[in-house]
N, CA, C and O atoms as CSV, one atom per row, in Angstrom:
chain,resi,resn,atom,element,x,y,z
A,1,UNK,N,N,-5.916,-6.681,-18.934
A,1,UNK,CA,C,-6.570,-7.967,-18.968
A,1,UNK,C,C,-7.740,-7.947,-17.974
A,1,UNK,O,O,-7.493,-7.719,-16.790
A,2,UNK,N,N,-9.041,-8.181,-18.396
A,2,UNK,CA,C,-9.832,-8.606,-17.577
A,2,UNK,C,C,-9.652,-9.645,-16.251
A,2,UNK,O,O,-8.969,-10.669,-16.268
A,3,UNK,N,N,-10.241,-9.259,-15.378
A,3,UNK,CA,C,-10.079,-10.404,-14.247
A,3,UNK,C,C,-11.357,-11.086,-13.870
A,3,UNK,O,O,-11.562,-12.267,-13.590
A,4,UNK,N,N,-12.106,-10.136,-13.925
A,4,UNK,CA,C,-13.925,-10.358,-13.942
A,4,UNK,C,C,-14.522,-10.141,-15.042
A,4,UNK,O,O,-14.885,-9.043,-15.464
A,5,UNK,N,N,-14.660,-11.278,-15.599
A,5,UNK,CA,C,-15.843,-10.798,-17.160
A,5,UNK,C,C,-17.554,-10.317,-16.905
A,5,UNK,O,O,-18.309,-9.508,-17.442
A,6,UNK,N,N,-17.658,-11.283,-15.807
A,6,UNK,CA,C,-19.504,-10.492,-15.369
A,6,UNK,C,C,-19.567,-9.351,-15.355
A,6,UNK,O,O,-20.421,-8.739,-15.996
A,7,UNK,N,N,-18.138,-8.448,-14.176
A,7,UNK,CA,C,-18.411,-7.342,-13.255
A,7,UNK,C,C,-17.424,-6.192,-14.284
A,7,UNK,O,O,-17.111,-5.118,-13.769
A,8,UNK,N,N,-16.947,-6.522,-15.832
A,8,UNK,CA,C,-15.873,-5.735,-16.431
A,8,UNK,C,C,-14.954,-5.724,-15.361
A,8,UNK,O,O,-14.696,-4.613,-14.898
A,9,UNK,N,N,-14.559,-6.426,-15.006
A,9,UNK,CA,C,-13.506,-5.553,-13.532
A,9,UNK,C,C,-11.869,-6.272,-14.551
A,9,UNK,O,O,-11.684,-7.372,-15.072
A,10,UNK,N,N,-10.909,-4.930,-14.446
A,10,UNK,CA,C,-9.496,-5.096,-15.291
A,10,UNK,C,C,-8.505,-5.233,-13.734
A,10,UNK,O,O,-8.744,-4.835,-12.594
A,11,UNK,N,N,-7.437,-5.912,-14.272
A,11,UNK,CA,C,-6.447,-6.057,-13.739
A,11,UNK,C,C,-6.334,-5.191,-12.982
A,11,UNK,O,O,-6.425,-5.125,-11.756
A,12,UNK,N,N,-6.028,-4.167,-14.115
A,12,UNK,CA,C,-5.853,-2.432,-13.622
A,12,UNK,C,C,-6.845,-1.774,-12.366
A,12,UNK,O,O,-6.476,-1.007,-11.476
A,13,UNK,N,N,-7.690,-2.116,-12.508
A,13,UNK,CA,C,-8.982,-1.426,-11.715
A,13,UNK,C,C,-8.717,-2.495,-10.203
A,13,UNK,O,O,-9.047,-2.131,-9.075
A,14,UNK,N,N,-8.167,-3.619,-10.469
A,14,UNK,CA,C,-7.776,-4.205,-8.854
A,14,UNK,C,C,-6.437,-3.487,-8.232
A,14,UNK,O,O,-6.224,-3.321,-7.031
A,15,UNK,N,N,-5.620,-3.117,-9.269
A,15,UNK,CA,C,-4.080,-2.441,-8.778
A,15,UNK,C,C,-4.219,-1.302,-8.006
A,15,UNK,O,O,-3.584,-1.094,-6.971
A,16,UNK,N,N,-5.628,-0.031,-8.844
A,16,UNK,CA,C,-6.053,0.987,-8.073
A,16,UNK,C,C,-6.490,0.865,-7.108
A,16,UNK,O,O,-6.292,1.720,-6.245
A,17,UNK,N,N,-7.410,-0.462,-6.815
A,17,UNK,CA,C,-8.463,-0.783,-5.461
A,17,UNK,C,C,-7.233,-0.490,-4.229
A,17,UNK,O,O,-7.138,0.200,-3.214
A,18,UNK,N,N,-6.600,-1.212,-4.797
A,18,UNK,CA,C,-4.956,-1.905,-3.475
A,18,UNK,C,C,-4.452,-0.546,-3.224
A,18,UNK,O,O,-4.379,-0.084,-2.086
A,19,UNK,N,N,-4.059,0.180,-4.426
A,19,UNK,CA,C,-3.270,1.371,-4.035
A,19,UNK,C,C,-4.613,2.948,-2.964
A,19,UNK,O,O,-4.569,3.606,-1.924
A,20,UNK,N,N,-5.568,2.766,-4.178
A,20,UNK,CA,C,-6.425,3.708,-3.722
A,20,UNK,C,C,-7.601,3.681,-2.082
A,20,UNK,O,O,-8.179,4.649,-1.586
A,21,UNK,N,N,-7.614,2.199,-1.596
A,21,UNK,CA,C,-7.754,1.699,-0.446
A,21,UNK,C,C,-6.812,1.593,0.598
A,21,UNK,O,O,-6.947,1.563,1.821
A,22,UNK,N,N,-5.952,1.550,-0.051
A,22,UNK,CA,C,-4.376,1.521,1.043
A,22,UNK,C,C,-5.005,0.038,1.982
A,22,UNK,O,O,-5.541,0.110,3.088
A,23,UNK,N,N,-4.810,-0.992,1.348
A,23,UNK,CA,C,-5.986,-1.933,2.261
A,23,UNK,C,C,-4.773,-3.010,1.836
A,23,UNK,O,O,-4.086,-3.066,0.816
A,24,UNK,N,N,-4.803,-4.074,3.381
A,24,UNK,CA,C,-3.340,-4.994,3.546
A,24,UNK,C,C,-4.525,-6.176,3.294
A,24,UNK,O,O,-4.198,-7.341,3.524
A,25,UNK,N,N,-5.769,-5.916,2.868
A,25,UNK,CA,C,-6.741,-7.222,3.485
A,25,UNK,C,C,-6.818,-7.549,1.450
A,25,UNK,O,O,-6.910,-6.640,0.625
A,26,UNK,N,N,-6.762,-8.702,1.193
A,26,UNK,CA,C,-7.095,-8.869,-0.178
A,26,UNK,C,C,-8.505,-9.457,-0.408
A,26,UNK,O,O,-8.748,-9.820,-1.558
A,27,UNK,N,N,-9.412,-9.593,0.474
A,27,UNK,CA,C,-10.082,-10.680,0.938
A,27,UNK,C,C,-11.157,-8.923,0.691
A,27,UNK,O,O,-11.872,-8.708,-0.288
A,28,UNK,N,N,-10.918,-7.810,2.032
A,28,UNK,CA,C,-11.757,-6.541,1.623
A,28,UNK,C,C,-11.635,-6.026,-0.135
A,28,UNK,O,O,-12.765,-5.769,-0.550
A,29,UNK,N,N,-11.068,-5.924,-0.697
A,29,UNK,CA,C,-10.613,-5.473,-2.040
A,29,UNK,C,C,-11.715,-5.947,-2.671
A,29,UNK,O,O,-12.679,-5.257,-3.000
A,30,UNK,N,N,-11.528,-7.692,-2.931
A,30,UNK,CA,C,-12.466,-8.500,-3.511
A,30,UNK,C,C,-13.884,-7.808,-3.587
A,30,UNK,O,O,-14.397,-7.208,-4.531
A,31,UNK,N,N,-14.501,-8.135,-1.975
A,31,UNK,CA,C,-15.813,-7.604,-1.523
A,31,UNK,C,C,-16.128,-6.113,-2.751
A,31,UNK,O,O,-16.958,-5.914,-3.638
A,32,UNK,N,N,-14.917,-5.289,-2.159
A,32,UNK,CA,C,-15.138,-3.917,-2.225
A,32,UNK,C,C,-15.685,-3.819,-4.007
A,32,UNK,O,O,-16.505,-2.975,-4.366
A,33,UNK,N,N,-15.028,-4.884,-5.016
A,33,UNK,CA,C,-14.759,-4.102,-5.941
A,33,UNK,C,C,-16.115,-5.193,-6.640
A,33,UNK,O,O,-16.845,-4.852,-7.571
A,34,UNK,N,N,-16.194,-6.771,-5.776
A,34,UNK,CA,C,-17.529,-6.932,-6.353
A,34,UNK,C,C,-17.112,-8.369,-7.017
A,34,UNK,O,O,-17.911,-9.156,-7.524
A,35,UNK,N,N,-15.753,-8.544,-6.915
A,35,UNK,CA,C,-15.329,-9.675,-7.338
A,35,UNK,C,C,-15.306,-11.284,-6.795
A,35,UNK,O,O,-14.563,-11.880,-6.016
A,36,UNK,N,N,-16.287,-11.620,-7.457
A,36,UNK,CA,C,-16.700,-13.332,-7.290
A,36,UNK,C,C,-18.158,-13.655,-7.050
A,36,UNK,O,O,-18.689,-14.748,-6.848
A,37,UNK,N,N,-18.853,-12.028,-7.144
A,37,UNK,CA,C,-19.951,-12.425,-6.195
A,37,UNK,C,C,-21.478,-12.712,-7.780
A,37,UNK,O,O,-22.698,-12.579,-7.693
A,38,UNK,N,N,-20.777,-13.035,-8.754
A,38,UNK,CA,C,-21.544,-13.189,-9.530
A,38,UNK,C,C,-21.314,-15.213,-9.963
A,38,UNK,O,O,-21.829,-16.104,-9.287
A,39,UNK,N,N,-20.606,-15.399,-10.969
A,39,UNK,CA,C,-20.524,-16.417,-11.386
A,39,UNK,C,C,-19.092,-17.147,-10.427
A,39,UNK,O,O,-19.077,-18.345,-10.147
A,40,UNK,N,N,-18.176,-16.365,-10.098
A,40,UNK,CA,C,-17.429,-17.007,-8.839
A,40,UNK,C,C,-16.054,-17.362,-9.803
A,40,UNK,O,O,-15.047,-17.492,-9.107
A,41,UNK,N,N,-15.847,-17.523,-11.108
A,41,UNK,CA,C,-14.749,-18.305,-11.871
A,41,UNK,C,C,-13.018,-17.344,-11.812
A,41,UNK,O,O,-11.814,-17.496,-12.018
A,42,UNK,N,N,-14.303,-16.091,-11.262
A,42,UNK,CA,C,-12.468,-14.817,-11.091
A,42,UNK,C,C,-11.690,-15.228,-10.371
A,42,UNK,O,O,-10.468,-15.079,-10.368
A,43,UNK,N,N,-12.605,-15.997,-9.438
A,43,UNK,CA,C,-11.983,-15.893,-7.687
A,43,UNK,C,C,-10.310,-15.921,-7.872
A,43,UNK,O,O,-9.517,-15.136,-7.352
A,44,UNK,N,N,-10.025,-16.966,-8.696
A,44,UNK,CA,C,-8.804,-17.873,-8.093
A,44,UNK,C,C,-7.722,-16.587,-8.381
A,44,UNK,O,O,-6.883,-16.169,-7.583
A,45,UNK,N,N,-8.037,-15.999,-9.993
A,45,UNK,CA,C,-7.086,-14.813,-10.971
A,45,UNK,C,C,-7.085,-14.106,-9.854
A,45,UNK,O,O,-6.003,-13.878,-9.313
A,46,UNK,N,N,-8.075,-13.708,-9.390
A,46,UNK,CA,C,-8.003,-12.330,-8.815
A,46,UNK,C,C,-6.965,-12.555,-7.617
A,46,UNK,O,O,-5.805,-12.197,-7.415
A,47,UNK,N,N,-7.855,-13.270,-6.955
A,47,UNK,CA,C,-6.644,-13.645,-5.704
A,47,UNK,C,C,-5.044,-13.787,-5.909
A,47,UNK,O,O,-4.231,-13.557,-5.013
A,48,UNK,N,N,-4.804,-14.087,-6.861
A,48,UNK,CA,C,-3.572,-14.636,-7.802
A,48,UNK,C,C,-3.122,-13.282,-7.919
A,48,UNK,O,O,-2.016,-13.240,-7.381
A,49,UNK,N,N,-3.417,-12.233,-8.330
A,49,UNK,CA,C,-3.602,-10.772,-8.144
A,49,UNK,C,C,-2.960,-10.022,-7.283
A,49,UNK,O,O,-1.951,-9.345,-7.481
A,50,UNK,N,N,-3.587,-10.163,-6.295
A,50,UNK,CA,C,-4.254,-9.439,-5.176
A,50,UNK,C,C,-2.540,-9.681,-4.950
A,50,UNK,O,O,-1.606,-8.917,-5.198
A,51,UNK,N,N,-2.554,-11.321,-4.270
A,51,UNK,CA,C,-1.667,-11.671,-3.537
A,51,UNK,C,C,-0.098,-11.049,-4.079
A,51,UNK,O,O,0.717,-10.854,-3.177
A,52,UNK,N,N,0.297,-10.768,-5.367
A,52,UNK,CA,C,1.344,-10.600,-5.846
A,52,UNK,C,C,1.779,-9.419,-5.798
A,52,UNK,O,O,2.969,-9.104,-5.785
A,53,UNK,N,N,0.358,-8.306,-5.755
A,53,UNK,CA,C,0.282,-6.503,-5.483
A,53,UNK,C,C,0.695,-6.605,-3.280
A,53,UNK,O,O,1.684,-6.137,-2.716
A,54,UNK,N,N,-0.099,-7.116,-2.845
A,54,UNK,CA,C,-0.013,-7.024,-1.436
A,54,UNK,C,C,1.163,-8.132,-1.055
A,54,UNK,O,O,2.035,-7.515,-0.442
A,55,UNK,N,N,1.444,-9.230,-1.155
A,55,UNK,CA,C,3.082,-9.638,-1.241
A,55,UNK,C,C,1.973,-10.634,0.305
A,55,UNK,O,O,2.990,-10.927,0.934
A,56,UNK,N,N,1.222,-11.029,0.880
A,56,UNK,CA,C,0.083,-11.957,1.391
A,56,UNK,C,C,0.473,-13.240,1.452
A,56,UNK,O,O,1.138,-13.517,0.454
A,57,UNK,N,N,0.357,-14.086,2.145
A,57,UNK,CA,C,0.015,-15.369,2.063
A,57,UNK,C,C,-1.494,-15.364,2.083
A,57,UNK,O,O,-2.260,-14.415,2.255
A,58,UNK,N,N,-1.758,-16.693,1.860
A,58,UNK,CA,C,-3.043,-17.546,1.550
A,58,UNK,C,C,-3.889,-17.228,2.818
A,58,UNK,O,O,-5.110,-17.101,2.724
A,59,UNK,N,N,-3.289,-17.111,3.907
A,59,UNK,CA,C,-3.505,-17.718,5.027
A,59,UNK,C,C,-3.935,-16.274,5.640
A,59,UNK,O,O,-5.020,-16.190,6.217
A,60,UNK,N,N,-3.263,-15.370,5.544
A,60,UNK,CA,C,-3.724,-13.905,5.713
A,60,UNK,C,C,-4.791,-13.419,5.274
A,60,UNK,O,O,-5.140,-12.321,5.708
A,61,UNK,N,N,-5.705,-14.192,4.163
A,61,UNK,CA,C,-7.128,-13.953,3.491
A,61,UNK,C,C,-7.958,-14.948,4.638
A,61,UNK,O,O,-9.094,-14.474,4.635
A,62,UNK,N,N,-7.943,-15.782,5.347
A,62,UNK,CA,C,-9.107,-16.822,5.862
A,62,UNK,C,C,-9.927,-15.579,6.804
A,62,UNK,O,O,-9.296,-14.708,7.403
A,63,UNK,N,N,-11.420,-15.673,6.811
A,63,UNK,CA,C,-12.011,-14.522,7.438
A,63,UNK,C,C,-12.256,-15.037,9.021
A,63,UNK,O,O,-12.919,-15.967,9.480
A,64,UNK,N,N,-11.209,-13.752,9.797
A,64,UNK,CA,C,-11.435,-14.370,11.246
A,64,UNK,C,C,-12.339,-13.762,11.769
A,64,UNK,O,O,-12.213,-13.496,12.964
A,65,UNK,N,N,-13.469,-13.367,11.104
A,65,UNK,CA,C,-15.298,-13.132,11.964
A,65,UNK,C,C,-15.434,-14.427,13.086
A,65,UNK,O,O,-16.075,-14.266,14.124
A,66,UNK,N,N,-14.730,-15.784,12.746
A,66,UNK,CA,C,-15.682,-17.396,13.324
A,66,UNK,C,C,-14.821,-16.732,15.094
A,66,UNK,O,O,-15.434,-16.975,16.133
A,67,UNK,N,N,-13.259,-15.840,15.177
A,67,UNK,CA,C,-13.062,-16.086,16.207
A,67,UNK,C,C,-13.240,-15.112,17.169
A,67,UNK,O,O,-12.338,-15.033,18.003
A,68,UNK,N,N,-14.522,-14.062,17.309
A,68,UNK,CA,C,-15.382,-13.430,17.807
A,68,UNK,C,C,-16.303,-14.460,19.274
A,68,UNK,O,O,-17.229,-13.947,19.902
C-alpha cells in the first residue's frame, strides 16, 4: 500500500527505512525518506506506521532542537 502518493513511497519502503536505518527516531525516517514534505496528507498514515514498526509514543516524535 502506498503511504505517499507524491513521493511513490510504499508501506514497504518505510518498514526497510526502520529496519535498514536501525533508527528509534520516527520523526528522522520521515525526513530521511521524504515523507510529508510535498503535499503533507501522508503525514498522519505514515506516522500511524512508523509508530506501530518502532512500538513510540506520540510524544517521543516532538523535535527537541527548541531545548538547545
Amino acid at each position: 500500500m502506498y503511504i505517499c502518493i507524491c513521493r511513490g513511497i510504499t508501506e514497504k519502503q518505510v518498514q526497510e527505512a526502520v529496519i535498514g536505518r536501525n533508527s528509534n527516531n520516527p520523526k528522522e525516517i520521515l525526513k530521511a525518506l521524504g515523507i510529508g514534505q510535498d503535499c503533507g496528507t501522508c503525514v498522519e498514515d505514515a506516522v500511524s506506521s512508523l509508530l506501530e514498526q518502532t512500538s513510540h509514543s506520540p510524544l517521543e516524535m516532538k523535535d527537541s532542537s527548541n531545548n538547545s
